[in-house]
C-alpha positions in Angstrom: -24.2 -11.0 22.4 -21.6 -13.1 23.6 -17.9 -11.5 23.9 -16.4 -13.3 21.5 -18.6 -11.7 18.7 -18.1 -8.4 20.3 -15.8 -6.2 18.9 -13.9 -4.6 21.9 -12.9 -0.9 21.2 -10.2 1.8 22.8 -11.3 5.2 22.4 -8.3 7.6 22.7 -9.2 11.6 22.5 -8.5 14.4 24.9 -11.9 15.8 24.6 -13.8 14.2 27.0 -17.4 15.4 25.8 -15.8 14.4 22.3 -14.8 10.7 23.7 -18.2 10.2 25.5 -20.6 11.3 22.3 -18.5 8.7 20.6 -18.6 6.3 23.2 -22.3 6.2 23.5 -22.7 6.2 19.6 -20.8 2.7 19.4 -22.0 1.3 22.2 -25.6 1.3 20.7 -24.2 -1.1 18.2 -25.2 -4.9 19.3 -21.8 -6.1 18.0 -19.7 -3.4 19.5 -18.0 -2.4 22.9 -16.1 0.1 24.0 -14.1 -1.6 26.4 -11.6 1.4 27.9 -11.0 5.0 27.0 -8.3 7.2 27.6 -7.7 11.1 27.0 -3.6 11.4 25.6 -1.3 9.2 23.3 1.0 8.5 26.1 -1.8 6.6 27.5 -2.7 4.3 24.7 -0.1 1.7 24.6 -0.7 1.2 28.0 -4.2 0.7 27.5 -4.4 -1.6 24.8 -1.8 -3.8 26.6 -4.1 -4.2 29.6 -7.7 -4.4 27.8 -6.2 -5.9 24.5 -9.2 -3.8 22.8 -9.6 -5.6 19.1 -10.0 -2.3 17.1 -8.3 1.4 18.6 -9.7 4.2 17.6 -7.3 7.4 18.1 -7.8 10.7 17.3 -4.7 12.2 15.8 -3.6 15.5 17.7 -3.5 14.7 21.4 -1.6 15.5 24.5 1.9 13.5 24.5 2.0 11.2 21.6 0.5 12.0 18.9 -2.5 9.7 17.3 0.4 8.8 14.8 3.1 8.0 16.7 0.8 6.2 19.3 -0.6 3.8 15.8 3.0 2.9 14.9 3.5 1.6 19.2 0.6 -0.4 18.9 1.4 -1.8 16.0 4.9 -2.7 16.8 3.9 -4.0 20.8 0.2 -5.2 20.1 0.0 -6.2 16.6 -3.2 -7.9 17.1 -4.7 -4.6 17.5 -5.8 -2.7 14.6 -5.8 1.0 14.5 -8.6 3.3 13.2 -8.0 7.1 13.0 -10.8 9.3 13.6 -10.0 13.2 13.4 -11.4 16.8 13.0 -8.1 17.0 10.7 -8.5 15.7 7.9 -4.9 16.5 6.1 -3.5 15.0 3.5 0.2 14.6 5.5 -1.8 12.7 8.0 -3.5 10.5 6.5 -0.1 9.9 4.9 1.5 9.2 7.7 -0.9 7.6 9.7 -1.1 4.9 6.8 2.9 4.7 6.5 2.8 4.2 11.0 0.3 1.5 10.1 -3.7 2.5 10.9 -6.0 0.2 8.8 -8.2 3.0 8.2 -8.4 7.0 8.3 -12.0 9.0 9.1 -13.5 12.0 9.9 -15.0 12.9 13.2 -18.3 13.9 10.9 -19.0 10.6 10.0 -22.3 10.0 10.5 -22.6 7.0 13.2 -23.6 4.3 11.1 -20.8 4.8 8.6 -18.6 5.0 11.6 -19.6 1.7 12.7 -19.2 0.3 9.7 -15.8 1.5 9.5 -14.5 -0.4 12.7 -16.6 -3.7 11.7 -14.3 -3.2 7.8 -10.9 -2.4 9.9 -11.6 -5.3 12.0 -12.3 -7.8 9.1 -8.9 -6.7 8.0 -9.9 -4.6 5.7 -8.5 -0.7 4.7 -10.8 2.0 5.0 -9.9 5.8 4.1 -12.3 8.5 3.7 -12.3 8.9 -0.3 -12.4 12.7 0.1 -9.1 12.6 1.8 -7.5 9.9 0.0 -7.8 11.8 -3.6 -6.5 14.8 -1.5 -3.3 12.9 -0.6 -2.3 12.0 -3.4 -3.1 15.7 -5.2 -0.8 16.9 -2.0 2.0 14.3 -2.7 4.4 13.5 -0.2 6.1 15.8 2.3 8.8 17.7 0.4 10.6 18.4 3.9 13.5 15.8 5.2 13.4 14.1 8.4 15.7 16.8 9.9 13.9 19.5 8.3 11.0 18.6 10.1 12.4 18.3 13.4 13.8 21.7 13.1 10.4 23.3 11.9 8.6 21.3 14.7 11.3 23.4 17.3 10.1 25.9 15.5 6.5 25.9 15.7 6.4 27.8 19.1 8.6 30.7 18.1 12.0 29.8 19.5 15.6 31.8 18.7 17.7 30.0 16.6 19.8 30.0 19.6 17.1 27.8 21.5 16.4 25.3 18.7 20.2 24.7 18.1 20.4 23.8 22.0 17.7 22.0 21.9 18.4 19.6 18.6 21.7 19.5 19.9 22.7 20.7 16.2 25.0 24.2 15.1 22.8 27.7 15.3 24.2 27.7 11.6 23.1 24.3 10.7 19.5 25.1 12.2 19.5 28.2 9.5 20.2 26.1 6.8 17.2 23.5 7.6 14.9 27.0 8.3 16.0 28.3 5.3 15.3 25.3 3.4 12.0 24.5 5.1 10.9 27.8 4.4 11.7 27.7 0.1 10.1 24.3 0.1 7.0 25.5 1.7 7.0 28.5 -0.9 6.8 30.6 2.5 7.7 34.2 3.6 9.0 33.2 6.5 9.5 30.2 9.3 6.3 31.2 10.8 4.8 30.6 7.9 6.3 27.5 6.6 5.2 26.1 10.3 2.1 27.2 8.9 2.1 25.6 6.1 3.6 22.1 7.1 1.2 22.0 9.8 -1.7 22.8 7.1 -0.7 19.8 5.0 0.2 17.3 8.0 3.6 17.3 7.3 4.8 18.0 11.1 
């Protein structure tokens, strides 16, 4: 085929035996190529930049950036490239968000091959593709009930910090962070902030 009906791919996961099953399956396609792949968010950007790939495919929870945060860069810097999310997560928060940062389309990693392949050839025609699963999730799950705040303090949360810590850290009153704990934790219908973390995390809310 020649390259201009080649669709060039980035594959962005940090599991390499992960990012090499993958990269074999789409290269077996006539009309595909994986052009570059890379193993944390921070390194996406980057990537696309250089290889100008015409589809990315990221994988959501990653060293550095996150697959969300590293859609909405490429969107903003390389808006040429479109962004295909393929996860073992499938929550309803990320596919949520991942929509909202700007991904064309949101999959699971057990998509059989063809269906995957199919996916990137609909993303790239401009189209919107969402597993159907996980869509009528999302919208059971609603939106995150948390505020912006309230999620940054439950993310300083999430590897057991004193309150102490966390207010240092968001640069924020030790009696502020309680509020926004305390908060967290009765929207989340938790026990306790362990839990809440819990349960944001559960529903791809953090």
């Amino acid at each position: 085929m020649n390259g201009r009906s080649t669709i060039r791919l980035l594959l962005a996961d940090d599991q390499a035996l992960v990012r090499g099953a993958l990269s074999a399956l789409l290269n077996l396609e006539p009309d595909l190529e994986v052009v570059v792949e890379v193993g944390s968010g921070d390194a996406v950007l980057p990537a696309v930049l250089e290889h100008r790939p015409d589809v990315a495919l990221l994988d959501v929870e990653m060293p550095g950036l996150d697959g969300i945060a590293a859609t909405a860069e490429v969107r903003r810097d390389a808006p040429d490239t479109r962004v295909l999310i393929v996860t073992t997560f499938g929550r309803p928060g990320y596919l949520r968000r991942a929509l909202q940062a700007g991904a064309s389309g949101f999959v699971v990693k057990d998509t059989p091959a063809s269906q995957l392949a199919d996916a990137v050839r609909r993303v790239h025609a401009g189209l919107r593709v969402v597993d159907p699963a996980l869509a009528t999730d999302s919208l059971l799950a609603g939106e995150s009930p948390l505020t912006a705040r309230e999620t940054e303090v439950l993310q300083a949360a999430r590897d057991g910090s004193p309150v102490a810590t966390i207010a240092a850290r968001l640069f924020l009153s030790e009696g502020t962070v309680r509020n926004h704990l305390s908060s967290a934790i009765g929207k989340t219908g938790a026990a306790n902030r362990a839990e809440a973390v819990l349960t944001a995390e559960g529903n791809g809310w953090l």
